[in-house]
C-alpha positions in Angstrom: 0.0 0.0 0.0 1.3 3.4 -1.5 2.0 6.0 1.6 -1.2 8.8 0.8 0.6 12.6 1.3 -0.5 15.8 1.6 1.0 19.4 3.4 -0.4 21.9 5.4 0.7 25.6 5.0 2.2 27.5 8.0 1.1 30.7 6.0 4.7 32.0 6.7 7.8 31.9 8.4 7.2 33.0 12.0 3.7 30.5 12.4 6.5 28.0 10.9 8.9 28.7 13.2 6.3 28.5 16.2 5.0 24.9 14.7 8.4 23.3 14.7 9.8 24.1 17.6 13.5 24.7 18.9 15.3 22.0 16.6 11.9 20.9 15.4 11.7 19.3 18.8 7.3 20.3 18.0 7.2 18.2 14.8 9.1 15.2 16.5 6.5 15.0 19.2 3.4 15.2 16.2 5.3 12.6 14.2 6.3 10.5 17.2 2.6 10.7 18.7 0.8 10.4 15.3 3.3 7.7 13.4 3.8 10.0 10.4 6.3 11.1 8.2 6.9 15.1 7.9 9.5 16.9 6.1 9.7 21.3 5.6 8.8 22.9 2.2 8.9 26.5 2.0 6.6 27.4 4.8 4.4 24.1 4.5 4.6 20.8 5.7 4.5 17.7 4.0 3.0 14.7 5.5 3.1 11.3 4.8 2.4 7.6 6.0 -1.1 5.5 6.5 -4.0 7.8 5.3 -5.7 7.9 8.7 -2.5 8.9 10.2 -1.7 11.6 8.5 -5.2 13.0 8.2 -4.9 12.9 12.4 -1.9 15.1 11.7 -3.2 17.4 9.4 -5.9 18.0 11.8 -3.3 18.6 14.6 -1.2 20.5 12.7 -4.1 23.3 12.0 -5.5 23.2 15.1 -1.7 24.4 16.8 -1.5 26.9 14.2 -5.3 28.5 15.2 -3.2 28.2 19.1 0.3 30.2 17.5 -2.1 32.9 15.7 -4.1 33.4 18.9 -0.4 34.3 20.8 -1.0 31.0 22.9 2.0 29.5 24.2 2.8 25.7 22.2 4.6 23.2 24.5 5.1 19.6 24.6 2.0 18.5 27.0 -0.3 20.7 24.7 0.9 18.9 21.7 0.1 15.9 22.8 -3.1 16.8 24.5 -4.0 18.1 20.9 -3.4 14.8 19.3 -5.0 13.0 22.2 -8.4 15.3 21.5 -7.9 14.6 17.8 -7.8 11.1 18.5 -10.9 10.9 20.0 -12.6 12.8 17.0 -12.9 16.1 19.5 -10.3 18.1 17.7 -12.5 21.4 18.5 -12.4 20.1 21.8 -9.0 22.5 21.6 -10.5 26.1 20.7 -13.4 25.7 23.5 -10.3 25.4 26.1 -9.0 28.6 24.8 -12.0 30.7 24.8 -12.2 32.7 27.5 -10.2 34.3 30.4 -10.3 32.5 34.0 -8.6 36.0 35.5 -5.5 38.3 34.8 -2.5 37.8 36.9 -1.0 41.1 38.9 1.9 41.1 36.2 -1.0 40.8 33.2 -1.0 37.7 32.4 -4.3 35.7 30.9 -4.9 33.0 33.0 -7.1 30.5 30.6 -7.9 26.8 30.5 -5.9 24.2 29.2 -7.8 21.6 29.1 -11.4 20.8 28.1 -11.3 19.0 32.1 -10.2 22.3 33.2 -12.9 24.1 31.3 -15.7 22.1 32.9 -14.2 22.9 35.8 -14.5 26.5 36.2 -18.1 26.4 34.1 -18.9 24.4 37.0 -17.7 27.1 39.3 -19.6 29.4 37.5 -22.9 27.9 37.4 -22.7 26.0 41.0 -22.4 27.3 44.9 -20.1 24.4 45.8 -17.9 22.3 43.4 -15.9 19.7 44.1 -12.9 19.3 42.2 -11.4 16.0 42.3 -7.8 15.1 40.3 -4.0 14.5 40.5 -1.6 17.0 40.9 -0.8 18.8 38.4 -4.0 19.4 37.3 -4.8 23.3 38.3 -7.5 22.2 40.6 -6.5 24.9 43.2 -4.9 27.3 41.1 -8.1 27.9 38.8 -10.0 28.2 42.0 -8.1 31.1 43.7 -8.2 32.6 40.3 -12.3 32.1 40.1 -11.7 33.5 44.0 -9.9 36.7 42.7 -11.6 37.4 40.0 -15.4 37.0 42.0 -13.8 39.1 44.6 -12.5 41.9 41.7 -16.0 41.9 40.4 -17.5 42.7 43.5 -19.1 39.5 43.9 -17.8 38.5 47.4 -16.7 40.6 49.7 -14.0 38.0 51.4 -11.9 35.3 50.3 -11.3 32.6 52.8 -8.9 29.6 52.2 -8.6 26.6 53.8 -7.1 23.1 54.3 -6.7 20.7 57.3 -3.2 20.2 58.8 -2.8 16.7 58.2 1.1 15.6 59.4 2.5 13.7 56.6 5.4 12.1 58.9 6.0 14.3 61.5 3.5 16.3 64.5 2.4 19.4 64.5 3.5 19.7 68.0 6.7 18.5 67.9 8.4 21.4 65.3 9.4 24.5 66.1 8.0 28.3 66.1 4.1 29.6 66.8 1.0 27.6 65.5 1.2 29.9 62.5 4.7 29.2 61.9 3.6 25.7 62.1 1.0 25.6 59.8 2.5 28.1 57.0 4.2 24.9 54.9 0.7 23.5 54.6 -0.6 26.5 53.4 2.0 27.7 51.2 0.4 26.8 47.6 -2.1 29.2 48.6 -0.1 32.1 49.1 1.8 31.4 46.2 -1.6 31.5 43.6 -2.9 34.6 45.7 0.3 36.6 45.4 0.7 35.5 41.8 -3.1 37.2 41.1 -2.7 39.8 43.1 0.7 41.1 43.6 2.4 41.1 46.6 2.0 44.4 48.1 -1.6 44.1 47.3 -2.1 40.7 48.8 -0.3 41.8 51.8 -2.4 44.7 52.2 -5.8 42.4 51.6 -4.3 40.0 54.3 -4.0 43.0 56.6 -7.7 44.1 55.8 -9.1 40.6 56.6 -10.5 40.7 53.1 -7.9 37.6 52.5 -8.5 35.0 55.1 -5.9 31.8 54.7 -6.0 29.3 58.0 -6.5 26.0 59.2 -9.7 23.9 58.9 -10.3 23.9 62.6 -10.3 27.8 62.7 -13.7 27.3 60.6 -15.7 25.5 63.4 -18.6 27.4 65.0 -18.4 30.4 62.0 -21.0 31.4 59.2 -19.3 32.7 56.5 -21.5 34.8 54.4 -20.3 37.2 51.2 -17.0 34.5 50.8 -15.6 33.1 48.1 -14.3 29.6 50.4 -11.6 27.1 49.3 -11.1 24.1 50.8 -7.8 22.4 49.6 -6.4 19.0 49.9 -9.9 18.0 51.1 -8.7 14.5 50.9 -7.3 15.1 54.6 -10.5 15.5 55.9 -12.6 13.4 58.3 -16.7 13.0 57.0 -17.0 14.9 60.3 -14.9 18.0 59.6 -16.2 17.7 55.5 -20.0 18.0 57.1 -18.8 20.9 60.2 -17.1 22.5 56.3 -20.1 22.7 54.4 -22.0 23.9 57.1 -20.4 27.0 57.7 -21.7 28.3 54.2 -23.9 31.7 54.7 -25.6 33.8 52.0 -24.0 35.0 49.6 -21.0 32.7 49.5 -19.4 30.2 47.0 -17.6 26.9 47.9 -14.8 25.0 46.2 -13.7 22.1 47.5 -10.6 20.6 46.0 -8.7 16.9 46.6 -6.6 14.2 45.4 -8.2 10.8 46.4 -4.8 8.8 45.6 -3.3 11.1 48.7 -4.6 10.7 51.3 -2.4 11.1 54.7 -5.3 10.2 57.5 -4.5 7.9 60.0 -5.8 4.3 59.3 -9.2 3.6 59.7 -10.4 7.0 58.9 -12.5 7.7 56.0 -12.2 10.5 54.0 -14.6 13.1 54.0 -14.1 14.3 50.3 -14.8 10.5 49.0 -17.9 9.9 51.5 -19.0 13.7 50.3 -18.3 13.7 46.6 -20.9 9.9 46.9 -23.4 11.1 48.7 -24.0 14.4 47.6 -25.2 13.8 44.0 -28.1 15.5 42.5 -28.2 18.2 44.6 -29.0 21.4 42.9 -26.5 24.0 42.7 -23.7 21.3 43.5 -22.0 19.6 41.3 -18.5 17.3 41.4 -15.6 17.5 38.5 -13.3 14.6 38.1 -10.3 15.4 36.4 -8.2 12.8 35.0 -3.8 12.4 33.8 -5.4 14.2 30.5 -5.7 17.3 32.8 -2.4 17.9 34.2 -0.5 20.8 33.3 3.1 20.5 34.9 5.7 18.2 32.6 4.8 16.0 30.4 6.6 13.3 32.5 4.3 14.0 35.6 1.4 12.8 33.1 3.1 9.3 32.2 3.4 8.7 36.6 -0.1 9.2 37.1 -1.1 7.5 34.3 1.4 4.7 35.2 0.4 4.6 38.7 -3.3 4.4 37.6 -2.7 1.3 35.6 -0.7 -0.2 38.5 -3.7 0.3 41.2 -5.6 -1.1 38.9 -3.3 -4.6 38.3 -3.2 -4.4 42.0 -6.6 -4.3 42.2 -7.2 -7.1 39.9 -4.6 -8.8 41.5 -6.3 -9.0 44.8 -9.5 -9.8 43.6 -8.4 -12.8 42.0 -6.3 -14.2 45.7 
């Protein structure tokens, strides 16, 4: 069978540029992921191999050069993520992730979605008062939602913006290292500063922090309080007990919006204690105005390489699982 060809134009030299990458390291990943053949013309591309195959990368191919026109940034993950949607027949699926702003950074930067898990998830934000948000790392489950935070709280929404997780020890106590209870709890808190100062600037999130408009502490400083006119994160939810999940969504006033965010492969709570974000995100269906995201490996946004170890330690829980089942 006679390889079928055909080439896709890069219009001119700086989209082609963009499309290849530093020593075409873009086109390797495209003919690596879609089994092609490619080869520069001008400022087109030739294609060729199986017809299906390269038909898959013509389709990527245009779809990244839509991203390089629109000034998007075109890295490795993306690439793949591209050919993975194309794959699937939702090549589309790529513009819908780029439509739209999320929130603009203190140094003015766009902050969009980068994936179309990513883009359910701050829909859901949008349309729900509490959304869970369950994934891996890496996938900009907490990060989107201090940006859904800043941007509520910029468009006079909400009046506060109160963060949130539980001080689970991961090895050592609490009690046992040195310095204030503040002290002691800033390491677990520290992804939250980092997002809020990366919105906001620093002087002005220091300023906000001195107001009380920014509120960052532990879960137990929740107990006993109605917050009303809050945007509220709760992060690393997987640490919770059902009992401080429930004592959580019960502090919810008028006015307010809830995002609760966990990885359900990490949890750190002693044995025999149930998390509250599982028994939550089961029993809570079909409640109006709530509503639960998964996202998956297909979400993450860090390096590439961080995608293959979730997806790798997926497959391995599930062996292990099988594994069991058949002993």
């Amino acid at each position: 069978m006679s390889d079928f060809s055909l080439s896709v134009d890069a219009e001119n030299v700086a989209n082609l540029t963009d499309l290849l990458g530093v020593y075409d390291e873009n086109l390797n990943v495209i003919m690596r992921e879609t089994g092609v053949n490619a080869s520069v013309d001008g400022v087109k591309i030739k294609l060729s191999g199986a017809q299906d195959d390269v038909l898959l990368a013509e389709t990527v191919l245009v779809k990244l050069l839509s991203i390089i026109k629109s000034k998007e940034p075109l890295d490795k993950s993306r690439i793949i993520y591209c050919v993975e949607l194309a794959k699937e027949g939702n090549a589309d699926g790529i513009e819908k992730v780029m439509s739209g702003v999320v929130a603009i950074t203190s140094k003015g930067k766009q902050i969009k979605c980068k994936t179309l898990g990513q883009k359910k998830y701050v829909d859901a934000i949008k349309r729900n008062t509490v959304v869970f948000g369950v994934g891996p790392a890496g996938t900009g489950k907490t990060y989107l939602a201090v940006a859904m935070a800043v941007s509520a709280y910029k468009n006079k929404e909400v009046e506060k913006i109160i963060l949130t997780r539980p001080a689970v020890e991961a090895g050592e106590k609490l009690g046992f290292l040195p310095g204030d209870l503040q002290t002691k709890v800033d390491p677990y808190l520290r992804p939250l500063y980092d997002a809020l100062q990366e919105m906001l600037g620093l002087e002005n999130y220091g300023r906000l922090i001195e107001r009380g408009t920014i509120e960052i502490a532990p879960l137990a400083y929740m107990r006993g309080r109605t917050l009303s006119n809050a945007f509220i994160i709760l992060d690393e939810a997987q640490n919770t007990t059902k009992e401080q999940m429930k004592m959580f969504l019960t502090r919810m006033g008028e006015s307010s919006k809830m995002v609760i965010t966990g990885d359900l492969t990490q949890i750190d709570l002693p044995d025999g204690k149930k998390s509250g974000l599982k028994h939550a995100v089961t029993i809570l269906k079909g409640i109006d105005g709530l509503d639960s995201v998964f996202l998956t490996a297909k979400d993450v946004v860090r390096h590439p390489l961080v995608m293959e170890i979730i997806k790798a330690y997926e497959e391995n829980d599930k062996t292990g699982e099988r594994k069991e089942k058949n002993v």
